[in-house]
LUMFIRO-721421 format. One record per atom (N, C-alpha, C): atom name; residue in three letters; chain; y, x, z. Coordinates in Angstrom, 2 decimals, always signed. Layout:
N
[r "CA"; "ALA"; "A"; [Y; X; Z]]
...
***
This chain:
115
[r "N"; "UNK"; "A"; [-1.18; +0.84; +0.00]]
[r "CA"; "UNK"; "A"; [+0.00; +0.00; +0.00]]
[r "C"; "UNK"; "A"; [+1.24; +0.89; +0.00]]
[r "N"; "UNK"; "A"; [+2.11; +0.60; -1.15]]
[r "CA"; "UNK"; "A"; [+3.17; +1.64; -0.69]]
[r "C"; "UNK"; "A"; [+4.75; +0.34; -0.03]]
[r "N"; "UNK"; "A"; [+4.83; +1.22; +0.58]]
[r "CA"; "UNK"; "A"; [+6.28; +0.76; +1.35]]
[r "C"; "UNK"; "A"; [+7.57; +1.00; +0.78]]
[r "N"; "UNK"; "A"; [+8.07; -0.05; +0.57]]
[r "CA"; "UNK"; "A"; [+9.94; -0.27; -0.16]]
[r "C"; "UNK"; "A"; [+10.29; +0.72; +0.89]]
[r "N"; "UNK"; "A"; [+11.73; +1.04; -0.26]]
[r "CA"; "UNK"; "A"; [+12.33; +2.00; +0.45]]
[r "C"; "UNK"; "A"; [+13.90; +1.73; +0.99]]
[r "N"; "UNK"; "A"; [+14.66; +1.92; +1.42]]
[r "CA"; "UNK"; "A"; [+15.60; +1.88; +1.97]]
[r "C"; "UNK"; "A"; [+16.55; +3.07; +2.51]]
[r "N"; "UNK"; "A"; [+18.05; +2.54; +2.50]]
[r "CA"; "UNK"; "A"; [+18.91; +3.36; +2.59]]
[r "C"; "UNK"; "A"; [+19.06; +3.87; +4.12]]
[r "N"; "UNK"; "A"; [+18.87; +5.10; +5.18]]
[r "CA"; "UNK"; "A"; [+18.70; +5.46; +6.01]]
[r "C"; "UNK"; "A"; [+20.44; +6.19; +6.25]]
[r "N"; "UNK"; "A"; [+20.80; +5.74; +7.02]]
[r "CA"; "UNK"; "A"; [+22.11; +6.02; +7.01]]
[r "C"; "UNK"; "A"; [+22.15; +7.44; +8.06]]
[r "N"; "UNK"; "A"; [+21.27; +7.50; +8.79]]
[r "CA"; "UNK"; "A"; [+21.15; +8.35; +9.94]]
[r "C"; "UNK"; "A"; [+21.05; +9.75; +9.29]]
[r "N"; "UNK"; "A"; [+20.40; +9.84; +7.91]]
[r "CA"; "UNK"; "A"; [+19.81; +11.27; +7.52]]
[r "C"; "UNK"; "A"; [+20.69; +11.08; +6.34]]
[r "N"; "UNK"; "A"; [+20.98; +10.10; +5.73]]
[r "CA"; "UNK"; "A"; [+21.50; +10.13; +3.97]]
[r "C"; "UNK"; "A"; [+20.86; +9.74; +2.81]]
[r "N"; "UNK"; "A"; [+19.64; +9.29; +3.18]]
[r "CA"; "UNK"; "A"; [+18.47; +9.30; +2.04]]
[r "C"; "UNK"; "A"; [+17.51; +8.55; +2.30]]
[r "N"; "UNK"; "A"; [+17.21; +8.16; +1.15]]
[r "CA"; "UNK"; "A"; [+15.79; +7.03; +1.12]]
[r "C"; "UNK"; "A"; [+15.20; +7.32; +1.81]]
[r "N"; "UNK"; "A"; [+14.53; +6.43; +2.66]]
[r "CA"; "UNK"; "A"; [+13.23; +6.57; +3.42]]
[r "C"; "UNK"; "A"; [+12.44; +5.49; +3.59]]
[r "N"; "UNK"; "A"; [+11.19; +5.55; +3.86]]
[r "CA"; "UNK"; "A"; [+10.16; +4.21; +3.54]]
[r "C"; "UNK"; "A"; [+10.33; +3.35; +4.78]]
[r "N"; "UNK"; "A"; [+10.58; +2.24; +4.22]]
[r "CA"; "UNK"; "A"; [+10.86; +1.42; +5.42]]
[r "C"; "UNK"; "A"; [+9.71; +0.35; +5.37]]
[r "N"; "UNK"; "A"; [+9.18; -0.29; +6.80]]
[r "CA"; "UNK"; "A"; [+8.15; -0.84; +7.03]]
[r "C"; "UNK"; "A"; [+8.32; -2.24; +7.45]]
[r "N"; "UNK"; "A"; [+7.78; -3.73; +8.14]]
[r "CA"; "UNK"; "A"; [+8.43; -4.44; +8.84]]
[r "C"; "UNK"; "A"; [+8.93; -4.28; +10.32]]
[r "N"; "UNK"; "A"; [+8.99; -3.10; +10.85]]
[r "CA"; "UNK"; "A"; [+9.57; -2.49; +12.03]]
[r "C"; "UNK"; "A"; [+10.97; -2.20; +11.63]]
[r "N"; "UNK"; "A"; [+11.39; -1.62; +10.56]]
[r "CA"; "UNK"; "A"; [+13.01; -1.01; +10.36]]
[r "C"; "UNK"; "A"; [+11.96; +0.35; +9.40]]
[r "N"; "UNK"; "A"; [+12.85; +1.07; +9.21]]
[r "CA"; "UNK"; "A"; [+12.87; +2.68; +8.60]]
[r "C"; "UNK"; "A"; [+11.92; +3.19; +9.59]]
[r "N"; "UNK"; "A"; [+11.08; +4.14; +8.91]]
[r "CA"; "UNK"; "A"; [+10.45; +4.56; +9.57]]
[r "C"; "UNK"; "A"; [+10.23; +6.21; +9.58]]
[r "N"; "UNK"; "A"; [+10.49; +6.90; +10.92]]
[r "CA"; "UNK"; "A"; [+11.01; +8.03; +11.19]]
[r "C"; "UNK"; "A"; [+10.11; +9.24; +10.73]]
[r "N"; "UNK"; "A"; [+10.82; +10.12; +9.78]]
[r "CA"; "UNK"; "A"; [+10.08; +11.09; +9.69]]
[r "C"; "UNK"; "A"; [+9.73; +12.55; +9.89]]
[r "N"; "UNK"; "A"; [+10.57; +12.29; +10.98]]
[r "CA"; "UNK"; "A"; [+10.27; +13.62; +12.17]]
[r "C"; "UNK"; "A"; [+9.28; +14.01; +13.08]]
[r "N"; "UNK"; "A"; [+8.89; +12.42; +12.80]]
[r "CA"; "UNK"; "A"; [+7.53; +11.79; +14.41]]
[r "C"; "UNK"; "A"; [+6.62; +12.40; +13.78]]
[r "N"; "UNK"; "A"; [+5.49; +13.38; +14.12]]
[r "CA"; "UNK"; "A"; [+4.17; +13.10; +14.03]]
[r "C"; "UNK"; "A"; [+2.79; +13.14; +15.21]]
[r "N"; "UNK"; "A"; [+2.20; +12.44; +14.77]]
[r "CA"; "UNK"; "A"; [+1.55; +11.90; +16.21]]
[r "C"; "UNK"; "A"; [+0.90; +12.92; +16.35]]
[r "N"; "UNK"; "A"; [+0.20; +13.32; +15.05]]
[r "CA"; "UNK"; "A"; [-1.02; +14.39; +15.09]]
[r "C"; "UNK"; "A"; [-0.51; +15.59; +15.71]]
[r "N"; "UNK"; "A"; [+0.69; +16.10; +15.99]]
[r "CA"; "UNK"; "A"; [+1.42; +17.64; +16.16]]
[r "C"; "UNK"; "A"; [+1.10; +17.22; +17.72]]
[r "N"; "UNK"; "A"; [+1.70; +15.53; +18.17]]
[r "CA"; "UNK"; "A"; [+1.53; +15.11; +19.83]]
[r "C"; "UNK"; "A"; [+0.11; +15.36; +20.28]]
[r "N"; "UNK"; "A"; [-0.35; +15.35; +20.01]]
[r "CA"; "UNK"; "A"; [-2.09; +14.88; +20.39]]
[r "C"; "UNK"; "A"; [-2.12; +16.34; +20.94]]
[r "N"; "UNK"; "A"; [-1.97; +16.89; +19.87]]
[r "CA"; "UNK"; "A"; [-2.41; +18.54; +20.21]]
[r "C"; "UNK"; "A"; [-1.91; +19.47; +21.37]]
[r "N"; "UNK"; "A"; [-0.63; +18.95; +21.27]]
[r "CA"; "UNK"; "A"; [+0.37; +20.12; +22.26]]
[r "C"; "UNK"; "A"; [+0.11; +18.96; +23.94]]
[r "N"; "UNK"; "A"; [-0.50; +20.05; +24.84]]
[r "CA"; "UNK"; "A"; [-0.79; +19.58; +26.10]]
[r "C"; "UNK"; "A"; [+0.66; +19.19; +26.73]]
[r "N"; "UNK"; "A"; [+1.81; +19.86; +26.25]]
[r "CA"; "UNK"; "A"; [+2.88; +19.74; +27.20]]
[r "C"; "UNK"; "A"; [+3.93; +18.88; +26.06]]
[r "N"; "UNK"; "A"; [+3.12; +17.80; +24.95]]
[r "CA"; "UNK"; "A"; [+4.30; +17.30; +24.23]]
[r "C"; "UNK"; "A"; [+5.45; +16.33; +25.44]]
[r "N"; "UNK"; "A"; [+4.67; +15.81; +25.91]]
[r "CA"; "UNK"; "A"; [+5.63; +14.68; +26.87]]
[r "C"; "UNK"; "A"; [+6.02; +15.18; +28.18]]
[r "N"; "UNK"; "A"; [+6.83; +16.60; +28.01]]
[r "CA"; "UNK"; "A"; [+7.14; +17.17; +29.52]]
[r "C"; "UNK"; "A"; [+8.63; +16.55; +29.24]]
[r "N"; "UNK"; "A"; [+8.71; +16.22; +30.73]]
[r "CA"; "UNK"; "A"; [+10.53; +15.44; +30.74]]
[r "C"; "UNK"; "A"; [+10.37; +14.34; +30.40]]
[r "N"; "UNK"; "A"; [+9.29; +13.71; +29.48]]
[r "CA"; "UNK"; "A"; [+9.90; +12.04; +28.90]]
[r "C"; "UNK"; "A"; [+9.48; +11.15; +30.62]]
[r "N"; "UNK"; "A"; [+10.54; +10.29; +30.75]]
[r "CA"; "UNK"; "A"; [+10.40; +9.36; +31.51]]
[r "C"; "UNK"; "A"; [+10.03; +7.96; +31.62]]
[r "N"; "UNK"; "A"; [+8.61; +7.43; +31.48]]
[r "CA"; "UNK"; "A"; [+8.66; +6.39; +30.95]]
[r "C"; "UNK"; "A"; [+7.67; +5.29; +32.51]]
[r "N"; "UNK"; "A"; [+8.50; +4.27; +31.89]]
[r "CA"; "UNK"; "A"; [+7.88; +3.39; +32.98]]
[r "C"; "UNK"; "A"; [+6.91; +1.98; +32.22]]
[r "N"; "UNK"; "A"; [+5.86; +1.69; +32.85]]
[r "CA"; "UNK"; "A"; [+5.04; +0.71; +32.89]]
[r "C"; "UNK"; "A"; [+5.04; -0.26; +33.22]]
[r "N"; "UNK"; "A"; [+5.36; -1.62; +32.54]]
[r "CA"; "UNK"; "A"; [+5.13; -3.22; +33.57]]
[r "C"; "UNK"; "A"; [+3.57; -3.30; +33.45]]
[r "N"; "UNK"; "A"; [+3.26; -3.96; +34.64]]
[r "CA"; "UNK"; "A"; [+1.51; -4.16; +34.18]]
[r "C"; "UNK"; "A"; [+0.83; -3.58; +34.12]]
[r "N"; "UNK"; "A"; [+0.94; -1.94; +34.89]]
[r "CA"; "UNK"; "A"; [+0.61; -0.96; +34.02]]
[r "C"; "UNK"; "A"; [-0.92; -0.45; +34.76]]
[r "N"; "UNK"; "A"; [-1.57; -1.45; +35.40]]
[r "CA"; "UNK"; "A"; [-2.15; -0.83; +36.47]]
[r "C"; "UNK"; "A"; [-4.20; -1.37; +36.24]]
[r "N"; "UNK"; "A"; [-3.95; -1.82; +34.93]]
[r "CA"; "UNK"; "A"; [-5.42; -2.48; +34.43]]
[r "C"; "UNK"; "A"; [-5.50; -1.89; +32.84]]
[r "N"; "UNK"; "A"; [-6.50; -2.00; +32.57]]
[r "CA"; "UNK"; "A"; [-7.26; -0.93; +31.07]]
[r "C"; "UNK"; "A"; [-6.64; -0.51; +30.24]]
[r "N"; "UNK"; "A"; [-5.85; -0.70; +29.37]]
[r "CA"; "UNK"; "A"; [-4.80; -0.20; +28.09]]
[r "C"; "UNK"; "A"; [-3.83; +0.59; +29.34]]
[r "N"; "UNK"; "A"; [-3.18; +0.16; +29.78]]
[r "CA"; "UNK"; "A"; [-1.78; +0.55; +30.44]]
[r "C"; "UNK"; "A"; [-2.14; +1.60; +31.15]]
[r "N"; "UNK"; "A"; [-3.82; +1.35; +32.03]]
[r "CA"; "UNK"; "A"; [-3.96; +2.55; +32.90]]
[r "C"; "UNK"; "A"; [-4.37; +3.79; +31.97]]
[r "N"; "UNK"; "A"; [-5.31; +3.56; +31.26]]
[r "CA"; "UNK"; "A"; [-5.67; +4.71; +30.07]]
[r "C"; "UNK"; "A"; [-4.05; +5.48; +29.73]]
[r "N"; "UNK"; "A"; [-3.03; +4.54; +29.21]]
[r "CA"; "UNK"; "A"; [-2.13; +5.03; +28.49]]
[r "C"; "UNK"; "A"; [-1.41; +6.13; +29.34]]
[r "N"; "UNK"; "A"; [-0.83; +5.05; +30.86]]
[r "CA"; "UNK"; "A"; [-0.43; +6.10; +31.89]]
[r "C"; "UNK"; "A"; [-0.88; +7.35; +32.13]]
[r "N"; "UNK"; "A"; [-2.09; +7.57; +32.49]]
[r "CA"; "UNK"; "A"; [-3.39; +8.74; +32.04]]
[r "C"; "UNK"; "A"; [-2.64; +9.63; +31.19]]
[r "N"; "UNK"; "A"; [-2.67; +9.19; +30.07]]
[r "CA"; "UNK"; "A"; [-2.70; +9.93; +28.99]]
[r "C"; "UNK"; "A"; [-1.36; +10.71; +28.69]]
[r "N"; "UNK"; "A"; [-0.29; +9.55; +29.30]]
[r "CA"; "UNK"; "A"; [+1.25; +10.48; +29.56]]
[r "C"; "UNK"; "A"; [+1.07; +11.11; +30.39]]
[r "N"; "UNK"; "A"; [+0.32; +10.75; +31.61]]
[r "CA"; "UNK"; "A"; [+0.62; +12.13; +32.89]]
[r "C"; "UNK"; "A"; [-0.09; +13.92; +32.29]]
[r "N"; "UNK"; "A"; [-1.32; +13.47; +31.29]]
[r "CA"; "UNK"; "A"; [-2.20; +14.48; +31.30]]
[r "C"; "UNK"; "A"; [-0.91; +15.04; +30.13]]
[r "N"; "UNK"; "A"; [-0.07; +14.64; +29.72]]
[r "CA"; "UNK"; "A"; [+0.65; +15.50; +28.56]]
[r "C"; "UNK"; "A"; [+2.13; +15.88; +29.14]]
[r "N"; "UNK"; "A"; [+2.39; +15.49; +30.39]]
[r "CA"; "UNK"; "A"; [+3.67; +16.23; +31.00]]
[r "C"; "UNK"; "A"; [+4.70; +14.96; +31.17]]
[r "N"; "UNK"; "A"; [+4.50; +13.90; +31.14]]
[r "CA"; "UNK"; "A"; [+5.05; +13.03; +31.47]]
[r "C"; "UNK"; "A"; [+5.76; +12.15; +32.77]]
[r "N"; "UNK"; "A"; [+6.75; +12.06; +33.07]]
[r "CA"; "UNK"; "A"; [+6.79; +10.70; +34.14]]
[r "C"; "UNK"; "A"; [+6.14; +9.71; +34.07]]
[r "N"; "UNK"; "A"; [+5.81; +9.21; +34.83]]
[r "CA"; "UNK"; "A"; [+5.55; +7.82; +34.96]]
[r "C"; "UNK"; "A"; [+5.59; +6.87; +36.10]]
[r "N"; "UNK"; "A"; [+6.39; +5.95; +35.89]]
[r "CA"; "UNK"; "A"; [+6.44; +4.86; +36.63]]
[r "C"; "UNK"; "A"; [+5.54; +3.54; +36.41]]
[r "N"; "UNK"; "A"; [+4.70; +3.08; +37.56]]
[r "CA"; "UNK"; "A"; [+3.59; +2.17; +37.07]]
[r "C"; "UNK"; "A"; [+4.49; +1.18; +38.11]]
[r "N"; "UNK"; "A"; [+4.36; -0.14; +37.40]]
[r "CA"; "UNK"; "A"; [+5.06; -1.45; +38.00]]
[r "C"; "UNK"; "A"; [+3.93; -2.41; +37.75]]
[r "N"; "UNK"; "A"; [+2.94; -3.04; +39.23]]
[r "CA"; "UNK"; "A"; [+1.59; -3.79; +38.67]]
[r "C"; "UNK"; "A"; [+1.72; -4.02; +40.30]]
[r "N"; "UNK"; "A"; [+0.22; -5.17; +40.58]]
[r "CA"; "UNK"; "A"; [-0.36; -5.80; +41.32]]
[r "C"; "UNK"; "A"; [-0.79; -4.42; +42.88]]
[r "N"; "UNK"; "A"; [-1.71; -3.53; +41.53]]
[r "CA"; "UNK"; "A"; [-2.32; -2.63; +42.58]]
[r "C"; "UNK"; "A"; [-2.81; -1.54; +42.08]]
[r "N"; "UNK"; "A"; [-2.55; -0.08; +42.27]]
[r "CA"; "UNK"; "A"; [-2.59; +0.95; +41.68]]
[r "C"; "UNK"; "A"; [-4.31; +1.01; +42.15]]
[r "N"; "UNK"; "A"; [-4.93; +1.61; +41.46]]
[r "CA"; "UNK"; "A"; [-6.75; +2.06; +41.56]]
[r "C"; "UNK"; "A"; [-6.69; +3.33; +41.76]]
[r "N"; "UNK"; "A"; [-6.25; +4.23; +40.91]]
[r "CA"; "UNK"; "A"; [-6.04; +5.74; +40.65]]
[r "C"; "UNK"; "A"; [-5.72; +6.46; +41.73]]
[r "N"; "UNK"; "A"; [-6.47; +7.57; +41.58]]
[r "CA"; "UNK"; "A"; [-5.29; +8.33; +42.78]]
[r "C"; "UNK"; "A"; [-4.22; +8.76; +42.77]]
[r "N"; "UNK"; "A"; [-3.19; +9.17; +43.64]]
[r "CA"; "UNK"; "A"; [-1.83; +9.88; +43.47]]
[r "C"; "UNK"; "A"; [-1.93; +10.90; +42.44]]
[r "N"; "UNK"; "A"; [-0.50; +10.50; +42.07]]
[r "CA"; "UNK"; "A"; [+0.00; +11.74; +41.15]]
[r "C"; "UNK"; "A"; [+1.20; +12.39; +41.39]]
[r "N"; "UNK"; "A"; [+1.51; +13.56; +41.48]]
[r "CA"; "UNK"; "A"; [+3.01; +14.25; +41.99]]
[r "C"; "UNK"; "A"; [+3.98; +13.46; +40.34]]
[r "N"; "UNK"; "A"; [+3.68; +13.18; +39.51]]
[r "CA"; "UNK"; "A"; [+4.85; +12.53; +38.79]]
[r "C"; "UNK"; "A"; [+4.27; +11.00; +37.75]]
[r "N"; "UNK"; "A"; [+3.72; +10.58; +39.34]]
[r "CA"; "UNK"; "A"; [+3.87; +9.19; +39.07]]
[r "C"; "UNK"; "A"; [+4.32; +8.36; +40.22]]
[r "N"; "UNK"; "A"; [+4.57; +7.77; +39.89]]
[r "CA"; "UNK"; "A"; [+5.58; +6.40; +40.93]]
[r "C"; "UNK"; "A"; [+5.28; +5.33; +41.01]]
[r "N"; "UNK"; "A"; [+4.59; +4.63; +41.95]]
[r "CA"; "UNK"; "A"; [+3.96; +3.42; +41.48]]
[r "C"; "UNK"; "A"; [+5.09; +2.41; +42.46]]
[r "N"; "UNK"; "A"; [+5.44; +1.39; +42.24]]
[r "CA"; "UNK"; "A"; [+5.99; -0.01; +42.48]]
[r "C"; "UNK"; "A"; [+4.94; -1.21; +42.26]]
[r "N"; "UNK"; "A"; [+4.67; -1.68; +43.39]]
[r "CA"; "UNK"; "A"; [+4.36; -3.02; +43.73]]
[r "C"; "UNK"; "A"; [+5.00; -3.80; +43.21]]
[r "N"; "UNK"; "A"; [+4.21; -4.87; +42.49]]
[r "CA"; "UNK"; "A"; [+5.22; -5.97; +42.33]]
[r "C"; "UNK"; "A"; [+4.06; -6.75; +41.42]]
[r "N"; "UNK"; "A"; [+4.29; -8.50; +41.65]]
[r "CA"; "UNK"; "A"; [+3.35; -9.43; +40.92]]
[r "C"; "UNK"; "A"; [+4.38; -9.92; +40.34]]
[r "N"; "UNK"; "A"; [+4.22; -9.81; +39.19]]
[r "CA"; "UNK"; "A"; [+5.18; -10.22; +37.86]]
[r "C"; "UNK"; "A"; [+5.11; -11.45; +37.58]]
[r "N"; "UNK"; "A"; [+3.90; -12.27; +37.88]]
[r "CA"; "UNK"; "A"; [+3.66; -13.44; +37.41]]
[r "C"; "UNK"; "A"; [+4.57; -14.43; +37.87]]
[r "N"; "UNK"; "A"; [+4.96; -13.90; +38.88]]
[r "CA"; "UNK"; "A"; [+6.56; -14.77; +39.49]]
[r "C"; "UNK"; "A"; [+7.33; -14.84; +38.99]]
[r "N"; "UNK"; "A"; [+8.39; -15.07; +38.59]]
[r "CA"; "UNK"; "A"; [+9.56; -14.96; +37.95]]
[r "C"; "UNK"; "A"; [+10.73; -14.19; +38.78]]
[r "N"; "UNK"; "A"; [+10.61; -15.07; +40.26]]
[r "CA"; "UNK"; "A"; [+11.13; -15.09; +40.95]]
[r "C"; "UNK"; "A"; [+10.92; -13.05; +41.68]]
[r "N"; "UNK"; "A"; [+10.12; -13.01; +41.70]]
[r "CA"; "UNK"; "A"; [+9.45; -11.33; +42.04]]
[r "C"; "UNK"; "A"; [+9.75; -10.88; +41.30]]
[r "N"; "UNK"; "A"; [+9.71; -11.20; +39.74]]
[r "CA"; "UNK"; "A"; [+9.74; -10.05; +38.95]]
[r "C"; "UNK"; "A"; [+11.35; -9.95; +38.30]]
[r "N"; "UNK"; "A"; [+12.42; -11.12; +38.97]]
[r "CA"; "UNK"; "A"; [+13.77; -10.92; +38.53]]
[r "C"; "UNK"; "A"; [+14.07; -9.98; +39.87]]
[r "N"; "UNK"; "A"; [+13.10; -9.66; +41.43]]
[r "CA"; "UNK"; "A"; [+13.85; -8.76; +42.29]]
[r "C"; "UNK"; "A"; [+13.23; -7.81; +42.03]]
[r "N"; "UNK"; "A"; [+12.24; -7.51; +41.11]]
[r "CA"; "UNK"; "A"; [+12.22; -5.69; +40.87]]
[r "C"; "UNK"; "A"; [+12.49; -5.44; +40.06]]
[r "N"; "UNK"; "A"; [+13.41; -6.18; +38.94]]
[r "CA"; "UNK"; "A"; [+13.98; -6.27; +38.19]]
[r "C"; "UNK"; "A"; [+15.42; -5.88; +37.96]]
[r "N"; "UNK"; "A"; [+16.16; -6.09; +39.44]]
[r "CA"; "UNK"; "A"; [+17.50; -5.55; +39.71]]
[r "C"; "UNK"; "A"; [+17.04; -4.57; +40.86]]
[r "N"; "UNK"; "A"; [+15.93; -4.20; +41.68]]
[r "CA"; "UNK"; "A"; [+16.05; -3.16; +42.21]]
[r "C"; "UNK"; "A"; [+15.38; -1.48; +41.53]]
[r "N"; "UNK"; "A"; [+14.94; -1.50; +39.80]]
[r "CA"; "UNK"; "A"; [+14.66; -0.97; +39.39]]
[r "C"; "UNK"; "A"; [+16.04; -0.10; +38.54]]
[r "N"; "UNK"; "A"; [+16.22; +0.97; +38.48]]
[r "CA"; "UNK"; "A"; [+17.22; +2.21; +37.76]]
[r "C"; "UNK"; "A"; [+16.77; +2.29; +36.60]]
[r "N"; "UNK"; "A"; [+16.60; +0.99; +35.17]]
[r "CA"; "UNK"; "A"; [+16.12; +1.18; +34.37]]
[r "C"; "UNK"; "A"; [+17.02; +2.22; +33.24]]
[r "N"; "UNK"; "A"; [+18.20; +2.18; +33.31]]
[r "CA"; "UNK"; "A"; [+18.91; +3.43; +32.78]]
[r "C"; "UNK"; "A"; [+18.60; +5.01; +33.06]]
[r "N"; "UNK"; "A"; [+17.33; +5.34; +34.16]]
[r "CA"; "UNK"; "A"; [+16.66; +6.52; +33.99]]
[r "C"; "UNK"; "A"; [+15.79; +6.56; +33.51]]
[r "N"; "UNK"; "A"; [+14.95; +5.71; +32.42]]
[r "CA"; "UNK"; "A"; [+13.72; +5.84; +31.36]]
[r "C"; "UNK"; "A"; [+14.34; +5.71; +30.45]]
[r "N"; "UNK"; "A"; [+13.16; +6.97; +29.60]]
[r "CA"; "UNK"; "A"; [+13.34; +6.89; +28.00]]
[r "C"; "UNK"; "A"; [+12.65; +6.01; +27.20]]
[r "N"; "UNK"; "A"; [+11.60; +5.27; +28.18]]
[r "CA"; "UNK"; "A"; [+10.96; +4.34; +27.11]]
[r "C"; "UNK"; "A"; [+9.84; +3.83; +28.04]]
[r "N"; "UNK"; "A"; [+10.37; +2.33; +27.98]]
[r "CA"; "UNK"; "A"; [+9.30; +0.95; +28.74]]
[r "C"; "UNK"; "A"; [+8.03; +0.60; +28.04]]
[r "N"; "UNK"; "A"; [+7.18; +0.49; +28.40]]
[r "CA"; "UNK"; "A"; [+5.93; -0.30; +27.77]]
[r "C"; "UNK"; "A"; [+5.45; -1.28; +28.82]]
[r "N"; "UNK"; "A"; [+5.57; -2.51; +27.90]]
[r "CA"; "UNK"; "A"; [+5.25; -4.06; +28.93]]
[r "C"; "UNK"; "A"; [+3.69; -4.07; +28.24]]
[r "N"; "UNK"; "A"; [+2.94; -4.20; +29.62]]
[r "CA"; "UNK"; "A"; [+2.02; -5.16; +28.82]]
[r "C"; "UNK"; "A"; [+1.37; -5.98; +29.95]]
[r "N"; "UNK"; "A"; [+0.29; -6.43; +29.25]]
[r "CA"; "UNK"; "A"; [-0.50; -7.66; +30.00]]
[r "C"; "UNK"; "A"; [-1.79; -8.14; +29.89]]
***
């Protein structure tokens, strides 16, 4: 399948754009996989993060140099010196609008919700 292209204002030049927006071509995953210390410094936090996809994923940022903040029911795992876990049952509304304003979400580089 090839992908229409589009005007990328950021670089100057065509680039293949997908139904996400333009799609970046600096990223490559395969260079991430490899380098043990790609995600040293990134700060990223977790809703939900504390059952199968989310916990694997968390995993997988800590083992590559990552922060992480896990926001769930109940952590399983053991401690980590750069992870942070927060309590909290989301299924509330009401709970999850107060860790919602007691969270510093302007110190992550990047949220992943899931469920």
């Amino acid at each position: 399948m090839r992908l229409p292209f589009g005007r990328n204002e950021r670089v100057g030049q065509e680039t293949p754009v997908s139904s996400f927006g333009i799609l970046r071509q600096d990223w490559k995953p395969s260079a991430l996989a490899a380098d043990p210390s790609a995600f040293s410094g990134l700060k990223v936090a977790i809703f939900g993060g504390t059952g199968g996809l989310a916990r694997a994923i968390s995993q997988s940022l800590l083992n590559k140099g990552a922060e992480v903040t896990v926001i769930g029911r109940s952590l399983k795992d053991l401690t980590h010196h750069r992870r942070v876990f927060v309590p909290a049952d989301l299924s509330s509304l009401v709970n999850a609008r107060n860790v919602a304003q007691d969270l510093a979400v302007e110190t992550w580089d990047a949220l992943l919700f899931t469920h």
